[in-house]
PDB file of N, CA, C and O in Angstrom:
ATOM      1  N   UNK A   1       0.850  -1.166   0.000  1.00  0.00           N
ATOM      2  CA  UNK A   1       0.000   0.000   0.000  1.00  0.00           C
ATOM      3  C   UNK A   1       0.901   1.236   0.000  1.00  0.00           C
ATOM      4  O   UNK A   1       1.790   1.453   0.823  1.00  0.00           O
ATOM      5  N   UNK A   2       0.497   2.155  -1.205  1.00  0.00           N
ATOM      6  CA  UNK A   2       1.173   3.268  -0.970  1.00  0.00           C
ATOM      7  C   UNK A   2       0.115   4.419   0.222  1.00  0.00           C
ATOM      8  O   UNK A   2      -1.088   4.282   0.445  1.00  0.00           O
ATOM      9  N   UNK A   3       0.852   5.273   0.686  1.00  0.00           N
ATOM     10  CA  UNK A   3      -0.226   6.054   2.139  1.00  0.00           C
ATOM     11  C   UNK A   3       0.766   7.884   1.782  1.00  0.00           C
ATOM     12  O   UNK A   3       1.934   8.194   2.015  1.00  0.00           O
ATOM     13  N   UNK A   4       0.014   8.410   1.374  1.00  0.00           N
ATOM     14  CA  UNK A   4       0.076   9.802   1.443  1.00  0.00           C
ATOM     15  C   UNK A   4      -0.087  10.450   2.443  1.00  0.00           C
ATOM     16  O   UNK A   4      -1.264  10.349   2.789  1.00  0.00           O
ATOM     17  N   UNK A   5       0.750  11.368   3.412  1.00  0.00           N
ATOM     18  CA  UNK A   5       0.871  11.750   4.655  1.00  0.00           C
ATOM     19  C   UNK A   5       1.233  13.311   5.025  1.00  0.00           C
ATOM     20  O   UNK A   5       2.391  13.700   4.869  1.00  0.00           O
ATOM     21  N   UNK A   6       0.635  13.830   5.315  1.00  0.00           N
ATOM     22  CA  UNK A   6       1.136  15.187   5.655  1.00  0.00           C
ATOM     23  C   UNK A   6       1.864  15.548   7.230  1.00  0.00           C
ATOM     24  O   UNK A   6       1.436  15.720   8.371  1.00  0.00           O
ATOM     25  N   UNK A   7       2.904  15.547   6.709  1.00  0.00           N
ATOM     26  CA  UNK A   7       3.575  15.554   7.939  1.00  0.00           C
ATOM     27  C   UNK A   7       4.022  16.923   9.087  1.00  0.00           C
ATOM     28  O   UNK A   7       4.637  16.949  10.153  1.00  0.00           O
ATOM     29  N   UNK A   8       3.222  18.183   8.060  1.00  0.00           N
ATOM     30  CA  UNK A   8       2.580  19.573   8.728  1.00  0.00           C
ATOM     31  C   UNK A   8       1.397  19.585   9.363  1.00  0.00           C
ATOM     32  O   UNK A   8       0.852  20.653   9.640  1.00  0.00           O
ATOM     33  N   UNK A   9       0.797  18.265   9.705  1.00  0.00           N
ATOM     34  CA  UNK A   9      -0.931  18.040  10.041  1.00  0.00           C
ATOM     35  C   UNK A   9      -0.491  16.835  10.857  1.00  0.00           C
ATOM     36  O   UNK A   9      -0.548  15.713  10.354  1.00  0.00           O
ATOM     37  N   UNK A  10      -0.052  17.027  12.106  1.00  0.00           N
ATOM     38  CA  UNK A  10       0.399  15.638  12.439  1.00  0.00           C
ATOM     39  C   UNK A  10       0.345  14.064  11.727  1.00  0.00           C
ATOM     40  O   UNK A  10       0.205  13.036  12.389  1.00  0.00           O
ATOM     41  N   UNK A  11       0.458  14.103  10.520  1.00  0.00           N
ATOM     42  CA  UNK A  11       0.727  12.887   9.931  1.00  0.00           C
ATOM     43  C   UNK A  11      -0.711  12.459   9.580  1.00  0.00           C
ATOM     44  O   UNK A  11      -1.083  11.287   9.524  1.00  0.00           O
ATOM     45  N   UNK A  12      -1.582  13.695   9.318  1.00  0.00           N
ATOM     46  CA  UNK A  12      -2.843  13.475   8.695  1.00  0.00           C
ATOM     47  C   UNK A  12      -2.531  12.356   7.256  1.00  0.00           C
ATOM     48  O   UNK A  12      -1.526  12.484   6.556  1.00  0.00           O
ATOM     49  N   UNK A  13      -3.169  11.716   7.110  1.00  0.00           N
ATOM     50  CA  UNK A  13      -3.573  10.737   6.062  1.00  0.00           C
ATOM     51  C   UNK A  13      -4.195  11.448   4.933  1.00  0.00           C
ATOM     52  O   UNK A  13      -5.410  11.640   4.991  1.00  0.00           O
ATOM     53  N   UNK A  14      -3.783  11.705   4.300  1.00  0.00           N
ATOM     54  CA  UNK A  14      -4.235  12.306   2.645  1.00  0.00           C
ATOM     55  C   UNK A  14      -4.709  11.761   1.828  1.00  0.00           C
ATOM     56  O   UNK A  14      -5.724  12.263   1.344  1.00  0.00           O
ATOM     57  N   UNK A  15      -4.140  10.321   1.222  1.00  0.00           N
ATOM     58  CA  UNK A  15      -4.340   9.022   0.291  1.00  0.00           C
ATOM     59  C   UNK A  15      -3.516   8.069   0.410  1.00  0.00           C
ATOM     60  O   UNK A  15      -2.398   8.042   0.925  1.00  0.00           O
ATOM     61  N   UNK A  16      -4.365   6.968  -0.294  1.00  0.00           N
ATOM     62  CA  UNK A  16      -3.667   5.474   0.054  1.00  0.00           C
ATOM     63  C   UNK A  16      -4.096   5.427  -1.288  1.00  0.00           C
ATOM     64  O   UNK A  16      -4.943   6.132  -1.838  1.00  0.00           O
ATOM     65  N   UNK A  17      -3.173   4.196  -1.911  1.00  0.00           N
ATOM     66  CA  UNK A  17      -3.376   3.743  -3.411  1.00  0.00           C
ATOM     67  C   UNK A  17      -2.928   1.966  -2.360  1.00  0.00           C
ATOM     68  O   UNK A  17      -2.060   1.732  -1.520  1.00  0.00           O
ATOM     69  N   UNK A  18      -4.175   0.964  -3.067  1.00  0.00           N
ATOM     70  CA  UNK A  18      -3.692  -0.514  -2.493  1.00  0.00           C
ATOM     71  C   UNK A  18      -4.639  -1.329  -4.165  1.00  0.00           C
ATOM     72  O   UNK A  18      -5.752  -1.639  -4.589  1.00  0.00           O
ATOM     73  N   UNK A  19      -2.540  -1.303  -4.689  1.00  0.00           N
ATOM     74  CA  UNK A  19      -2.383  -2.609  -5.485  1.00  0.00           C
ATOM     75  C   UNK A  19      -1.429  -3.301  -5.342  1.00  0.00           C
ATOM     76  O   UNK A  19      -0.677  -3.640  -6.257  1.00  0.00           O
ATOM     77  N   UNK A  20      -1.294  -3.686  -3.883  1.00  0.00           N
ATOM     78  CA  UNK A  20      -0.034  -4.973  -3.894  1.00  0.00           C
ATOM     79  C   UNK A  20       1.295  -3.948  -4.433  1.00  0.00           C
ATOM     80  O   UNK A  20       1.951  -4.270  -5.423  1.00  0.00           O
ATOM     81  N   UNK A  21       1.601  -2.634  -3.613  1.00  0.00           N
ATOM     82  CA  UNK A  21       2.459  -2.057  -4.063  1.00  0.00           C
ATOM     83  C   UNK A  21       3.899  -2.367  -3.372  1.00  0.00           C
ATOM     84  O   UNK A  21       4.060  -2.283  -2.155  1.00  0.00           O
ATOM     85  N   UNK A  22       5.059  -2.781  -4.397  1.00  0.00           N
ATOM     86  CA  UNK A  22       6.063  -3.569  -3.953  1.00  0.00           C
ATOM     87  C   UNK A  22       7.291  -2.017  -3.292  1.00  0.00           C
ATOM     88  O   UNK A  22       7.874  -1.998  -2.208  1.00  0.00           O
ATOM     89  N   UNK A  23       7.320  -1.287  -4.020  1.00  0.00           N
ATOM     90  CA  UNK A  23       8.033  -0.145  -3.282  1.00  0.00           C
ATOM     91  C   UNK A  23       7.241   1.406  -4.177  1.00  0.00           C
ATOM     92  O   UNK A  23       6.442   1.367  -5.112  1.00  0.00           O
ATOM     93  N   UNK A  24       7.762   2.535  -3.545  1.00  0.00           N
ATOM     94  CA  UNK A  24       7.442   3.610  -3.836  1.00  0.00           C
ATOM     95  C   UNK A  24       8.822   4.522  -3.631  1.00  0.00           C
ATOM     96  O   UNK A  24       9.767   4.424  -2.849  1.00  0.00           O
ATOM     97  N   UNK A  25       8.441   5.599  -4.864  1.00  0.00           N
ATOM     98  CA  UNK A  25       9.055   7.317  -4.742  1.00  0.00           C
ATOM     99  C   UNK A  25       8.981   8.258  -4.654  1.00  0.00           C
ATOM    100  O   UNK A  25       8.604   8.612  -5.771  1.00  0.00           O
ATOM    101  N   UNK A  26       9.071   9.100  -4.061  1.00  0.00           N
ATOM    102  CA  UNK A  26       8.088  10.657  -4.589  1.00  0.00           C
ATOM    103  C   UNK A  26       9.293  11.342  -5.098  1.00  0.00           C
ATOM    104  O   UNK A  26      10.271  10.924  -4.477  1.00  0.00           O
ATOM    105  N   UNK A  27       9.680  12.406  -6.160  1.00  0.00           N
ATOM    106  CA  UNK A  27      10.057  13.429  -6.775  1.00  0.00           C
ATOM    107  C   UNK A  27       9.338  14.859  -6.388  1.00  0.00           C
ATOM    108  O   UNK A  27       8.338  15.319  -6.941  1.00  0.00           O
ATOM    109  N   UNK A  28       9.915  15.320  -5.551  1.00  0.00           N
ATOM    110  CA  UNK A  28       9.193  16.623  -5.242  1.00  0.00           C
ATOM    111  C   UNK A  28       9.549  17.553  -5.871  1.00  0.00           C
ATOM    112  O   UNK A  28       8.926  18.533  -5.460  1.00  0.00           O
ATOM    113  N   UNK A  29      10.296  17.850  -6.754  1.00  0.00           N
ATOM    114  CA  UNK A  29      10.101  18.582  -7.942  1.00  0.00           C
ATOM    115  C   UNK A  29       9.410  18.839  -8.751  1.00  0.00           C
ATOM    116  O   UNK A  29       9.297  19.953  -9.262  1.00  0.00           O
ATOM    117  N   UNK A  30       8.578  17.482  -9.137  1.00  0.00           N
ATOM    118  CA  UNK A  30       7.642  17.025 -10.258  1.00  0.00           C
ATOM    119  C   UNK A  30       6.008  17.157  -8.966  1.00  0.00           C
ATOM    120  O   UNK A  30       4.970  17.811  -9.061  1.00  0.00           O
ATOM    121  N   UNK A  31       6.376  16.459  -8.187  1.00  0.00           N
ATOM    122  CA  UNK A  31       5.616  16.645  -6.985  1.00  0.00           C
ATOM    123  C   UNK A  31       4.533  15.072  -7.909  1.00  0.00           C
ATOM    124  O   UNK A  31       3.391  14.721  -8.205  1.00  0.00           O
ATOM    125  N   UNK A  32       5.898  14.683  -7.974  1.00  0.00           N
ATOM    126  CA  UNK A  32       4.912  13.055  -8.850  1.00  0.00           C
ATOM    127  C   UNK A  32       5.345  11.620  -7.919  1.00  0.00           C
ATOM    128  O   UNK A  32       6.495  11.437  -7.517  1.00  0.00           O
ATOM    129  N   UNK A  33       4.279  10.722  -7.683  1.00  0.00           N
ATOM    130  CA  UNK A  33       4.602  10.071  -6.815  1.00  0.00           C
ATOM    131  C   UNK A  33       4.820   8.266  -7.534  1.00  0.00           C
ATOM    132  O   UNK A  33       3.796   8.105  -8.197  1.00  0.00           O
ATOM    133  N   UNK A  34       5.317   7.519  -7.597  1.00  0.00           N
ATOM    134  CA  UNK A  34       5.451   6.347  -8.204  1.00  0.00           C
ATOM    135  C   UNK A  34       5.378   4.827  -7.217  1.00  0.00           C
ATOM    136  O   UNK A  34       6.127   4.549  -6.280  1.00  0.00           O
ATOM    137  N   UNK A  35       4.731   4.350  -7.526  1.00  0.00           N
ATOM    138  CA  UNK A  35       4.592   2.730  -7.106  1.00  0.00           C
ATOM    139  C   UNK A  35       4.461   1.849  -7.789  1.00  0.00           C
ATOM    140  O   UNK A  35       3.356   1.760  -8.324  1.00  0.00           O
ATOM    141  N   UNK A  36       5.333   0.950  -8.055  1.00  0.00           N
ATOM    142  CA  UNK A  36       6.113  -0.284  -8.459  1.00  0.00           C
ATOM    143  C   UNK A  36       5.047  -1.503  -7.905  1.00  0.00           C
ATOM    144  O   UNK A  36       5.037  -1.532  -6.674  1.00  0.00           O
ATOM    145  N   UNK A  37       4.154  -2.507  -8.535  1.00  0.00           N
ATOM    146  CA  UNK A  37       3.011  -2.993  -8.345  1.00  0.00           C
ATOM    147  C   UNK A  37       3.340  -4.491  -8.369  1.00  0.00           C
ATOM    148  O   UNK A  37       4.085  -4.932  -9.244  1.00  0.00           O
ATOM    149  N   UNK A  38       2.914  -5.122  -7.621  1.00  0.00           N
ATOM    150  CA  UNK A  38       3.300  -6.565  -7.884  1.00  0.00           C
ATOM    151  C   UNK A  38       2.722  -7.760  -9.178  1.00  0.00           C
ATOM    152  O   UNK A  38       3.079  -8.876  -9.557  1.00  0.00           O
ATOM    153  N   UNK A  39       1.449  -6.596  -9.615  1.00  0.00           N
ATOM    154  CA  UNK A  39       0.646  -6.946 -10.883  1.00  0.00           C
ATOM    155  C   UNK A  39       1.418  -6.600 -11.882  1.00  0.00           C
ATOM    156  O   UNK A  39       0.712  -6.559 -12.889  1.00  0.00           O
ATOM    157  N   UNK A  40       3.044  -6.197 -12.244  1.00  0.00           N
ATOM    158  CA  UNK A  40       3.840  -5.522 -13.393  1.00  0.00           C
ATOM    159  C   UNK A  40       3.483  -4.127 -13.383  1.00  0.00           C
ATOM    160  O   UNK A  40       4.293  -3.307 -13.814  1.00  0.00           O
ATOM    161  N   UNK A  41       2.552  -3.825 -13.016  1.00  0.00           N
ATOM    162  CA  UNK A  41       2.376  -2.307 -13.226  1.00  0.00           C
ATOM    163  C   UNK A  41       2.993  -0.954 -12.306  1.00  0.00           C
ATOM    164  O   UNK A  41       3.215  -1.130 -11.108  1.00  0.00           O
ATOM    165  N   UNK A  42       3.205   0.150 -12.826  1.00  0.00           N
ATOM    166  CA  UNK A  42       3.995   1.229 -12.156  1.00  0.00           C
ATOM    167  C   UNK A  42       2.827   2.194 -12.396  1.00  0.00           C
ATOM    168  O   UNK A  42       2.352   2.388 -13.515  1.00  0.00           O
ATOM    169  N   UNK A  43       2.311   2.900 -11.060  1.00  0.00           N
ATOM    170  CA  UNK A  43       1.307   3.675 -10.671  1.00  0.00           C
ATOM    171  C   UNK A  43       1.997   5.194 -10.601  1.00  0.00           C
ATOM    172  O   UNK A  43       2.694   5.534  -9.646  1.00  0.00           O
ATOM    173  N   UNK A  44       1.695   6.108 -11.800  1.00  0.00           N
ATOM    174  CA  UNK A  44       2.660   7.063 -11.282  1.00  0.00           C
ATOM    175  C   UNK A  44       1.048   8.472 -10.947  1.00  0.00           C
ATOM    176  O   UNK A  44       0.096   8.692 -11.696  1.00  0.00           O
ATOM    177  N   UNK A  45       1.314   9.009  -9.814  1.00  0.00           N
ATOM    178  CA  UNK A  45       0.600   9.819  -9.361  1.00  0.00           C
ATOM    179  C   UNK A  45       1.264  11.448  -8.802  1.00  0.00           C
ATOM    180  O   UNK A  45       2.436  11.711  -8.534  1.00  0.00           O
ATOM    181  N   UNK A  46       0.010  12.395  -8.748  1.00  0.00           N
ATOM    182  CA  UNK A  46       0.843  13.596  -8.622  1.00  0.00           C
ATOM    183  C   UNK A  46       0.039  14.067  -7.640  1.00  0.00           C
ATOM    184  O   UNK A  46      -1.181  13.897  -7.646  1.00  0.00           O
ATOM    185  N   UNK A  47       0.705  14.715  -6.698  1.00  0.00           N
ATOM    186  CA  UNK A  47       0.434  14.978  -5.738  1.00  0.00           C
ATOM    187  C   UNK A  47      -0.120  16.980  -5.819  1.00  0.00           C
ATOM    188  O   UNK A  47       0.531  18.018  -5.938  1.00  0.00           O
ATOM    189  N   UNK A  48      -1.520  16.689  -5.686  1.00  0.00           N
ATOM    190  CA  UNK A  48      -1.922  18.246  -5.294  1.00  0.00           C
ATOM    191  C   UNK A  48      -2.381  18.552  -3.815  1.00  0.00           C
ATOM    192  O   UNK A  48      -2.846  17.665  -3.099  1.00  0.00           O
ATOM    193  N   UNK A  49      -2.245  19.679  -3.454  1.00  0.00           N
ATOM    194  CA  UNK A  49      -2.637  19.854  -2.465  1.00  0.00           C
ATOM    195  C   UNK A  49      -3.877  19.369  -1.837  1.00  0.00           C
ATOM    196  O   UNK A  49      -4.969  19.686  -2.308  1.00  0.00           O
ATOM    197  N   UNK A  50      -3.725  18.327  -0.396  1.00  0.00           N
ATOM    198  CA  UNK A  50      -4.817  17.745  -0.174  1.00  0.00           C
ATOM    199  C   UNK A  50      -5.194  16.429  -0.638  1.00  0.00           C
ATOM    200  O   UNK A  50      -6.040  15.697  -0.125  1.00  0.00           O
ATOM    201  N   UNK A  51      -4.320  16.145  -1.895  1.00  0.00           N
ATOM    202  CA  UNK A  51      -4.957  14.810  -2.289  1.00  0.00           C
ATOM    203  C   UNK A  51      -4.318  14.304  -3.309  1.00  0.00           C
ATOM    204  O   UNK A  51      -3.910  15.189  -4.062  1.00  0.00           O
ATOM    205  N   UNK A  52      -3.983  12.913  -3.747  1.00  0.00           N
ATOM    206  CA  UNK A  52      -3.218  12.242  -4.422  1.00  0.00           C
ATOM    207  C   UNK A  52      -3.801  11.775  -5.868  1.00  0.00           C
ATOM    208  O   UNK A  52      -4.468  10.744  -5.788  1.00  0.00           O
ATOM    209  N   UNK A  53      -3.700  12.245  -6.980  1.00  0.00           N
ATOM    210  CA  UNK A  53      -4.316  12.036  -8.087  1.00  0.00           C
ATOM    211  C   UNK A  53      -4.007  10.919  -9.357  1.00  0.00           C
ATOM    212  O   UNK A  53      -3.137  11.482 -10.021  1.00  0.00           O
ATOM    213  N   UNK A  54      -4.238   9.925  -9.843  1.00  0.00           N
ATOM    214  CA  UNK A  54      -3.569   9.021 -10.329  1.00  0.00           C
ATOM    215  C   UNK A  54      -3.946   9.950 -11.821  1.00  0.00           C
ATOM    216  O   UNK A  54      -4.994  10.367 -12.314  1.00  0.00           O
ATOM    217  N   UNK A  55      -1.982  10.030 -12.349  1.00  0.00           N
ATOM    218  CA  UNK A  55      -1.898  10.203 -13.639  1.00  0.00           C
ATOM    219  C   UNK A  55      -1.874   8.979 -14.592  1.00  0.00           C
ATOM    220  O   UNK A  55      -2.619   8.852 -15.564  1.00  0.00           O
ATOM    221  N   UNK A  56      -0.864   8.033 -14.169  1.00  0.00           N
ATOM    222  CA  UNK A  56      -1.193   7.061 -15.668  1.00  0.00           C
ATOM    223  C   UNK A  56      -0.546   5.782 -14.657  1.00  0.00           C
ATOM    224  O   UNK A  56       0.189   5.924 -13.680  1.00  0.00           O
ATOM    225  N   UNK A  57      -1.045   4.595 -15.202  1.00  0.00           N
ATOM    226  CA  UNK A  57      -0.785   3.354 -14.855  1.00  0.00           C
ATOM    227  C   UNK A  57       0.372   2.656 -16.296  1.00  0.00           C
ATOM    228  O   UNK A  57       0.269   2.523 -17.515  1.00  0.00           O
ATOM    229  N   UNK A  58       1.156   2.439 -15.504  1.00  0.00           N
ATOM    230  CA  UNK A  58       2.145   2.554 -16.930  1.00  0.00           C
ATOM    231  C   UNK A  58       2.694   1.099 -16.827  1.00  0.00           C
ATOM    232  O   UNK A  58       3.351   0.724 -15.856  1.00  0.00           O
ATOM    233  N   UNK A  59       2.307   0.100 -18.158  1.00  0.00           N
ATOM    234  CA  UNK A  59       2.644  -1.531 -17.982  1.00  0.00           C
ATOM    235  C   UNK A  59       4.133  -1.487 -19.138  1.00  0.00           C
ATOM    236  O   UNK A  59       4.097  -1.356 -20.361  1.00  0.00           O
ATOM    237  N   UNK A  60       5.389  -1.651 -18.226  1.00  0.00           N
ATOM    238  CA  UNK A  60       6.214  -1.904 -19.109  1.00  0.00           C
ATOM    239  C   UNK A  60       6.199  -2.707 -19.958  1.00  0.00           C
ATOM    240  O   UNK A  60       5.129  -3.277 -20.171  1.00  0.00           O
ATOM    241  N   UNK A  61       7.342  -3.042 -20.733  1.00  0.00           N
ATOM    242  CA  UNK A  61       7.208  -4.330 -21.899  1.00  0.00           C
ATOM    243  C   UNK A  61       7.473  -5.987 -20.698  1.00  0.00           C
ATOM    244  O   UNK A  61       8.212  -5.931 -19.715  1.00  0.00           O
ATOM    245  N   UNK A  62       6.929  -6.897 -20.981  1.00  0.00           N
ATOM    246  CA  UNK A  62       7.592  -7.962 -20.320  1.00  0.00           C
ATOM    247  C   UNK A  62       9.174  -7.827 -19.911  1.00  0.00           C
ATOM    248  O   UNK A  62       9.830  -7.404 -20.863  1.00  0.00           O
ATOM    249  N   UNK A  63       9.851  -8.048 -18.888  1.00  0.00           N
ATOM    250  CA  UNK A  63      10.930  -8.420 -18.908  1.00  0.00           C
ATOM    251  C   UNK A  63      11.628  -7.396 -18.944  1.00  0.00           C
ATOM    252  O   UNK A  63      12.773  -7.489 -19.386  1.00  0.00           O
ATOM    253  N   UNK A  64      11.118  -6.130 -18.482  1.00  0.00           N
ATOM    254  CA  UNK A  64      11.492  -5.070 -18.353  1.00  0.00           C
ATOM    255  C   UNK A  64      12.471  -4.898 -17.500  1.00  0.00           C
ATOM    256  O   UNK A  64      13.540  -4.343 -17.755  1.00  0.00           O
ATOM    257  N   UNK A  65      12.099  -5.423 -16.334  1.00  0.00           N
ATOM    258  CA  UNK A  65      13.151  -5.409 -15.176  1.00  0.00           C
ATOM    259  C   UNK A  65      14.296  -5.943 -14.928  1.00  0.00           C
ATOM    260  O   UNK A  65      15.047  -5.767 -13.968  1.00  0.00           O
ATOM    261  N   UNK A  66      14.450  -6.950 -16.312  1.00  0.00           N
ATOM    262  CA  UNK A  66      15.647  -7.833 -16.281  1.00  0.00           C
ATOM    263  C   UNK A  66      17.047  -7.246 -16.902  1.00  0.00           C
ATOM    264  O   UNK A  66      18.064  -7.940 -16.898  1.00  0.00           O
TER     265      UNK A  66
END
């Protein structure tokens, strides 16, 4: 499970994304958040104020990771 957290709000809970997510990143530059899925898929999301928005579900080619 990825868990979106504001950590200026005592660790208020913002969003959760639950697909069997194997790790996560955030880029706060991009303010884009990524999770690595145990279904092959990479969940990349962007973070607006208040709430976690899914931009694209992105299925590499097979065998991507190898």
């Amino acid at each position: 499970m990825m868990v979106m957290m504001d950590s200026a709000m005592a660790g208020r809970r913002l969003a959760a994304h639950r697909e069997g997510v194997d790790a996560t990143a955030f880029d706060p530059g991009t303010q884009l958040a990524f999770a690595s899925c145990g279904s092959g898929t990479v969940t990349i999301a962007r973070r607006i104020p208040g709430q976690l928005t899914v931009v694209q579900i992105w299925r590499p080619s097979p065998g991507a990771h190898e």
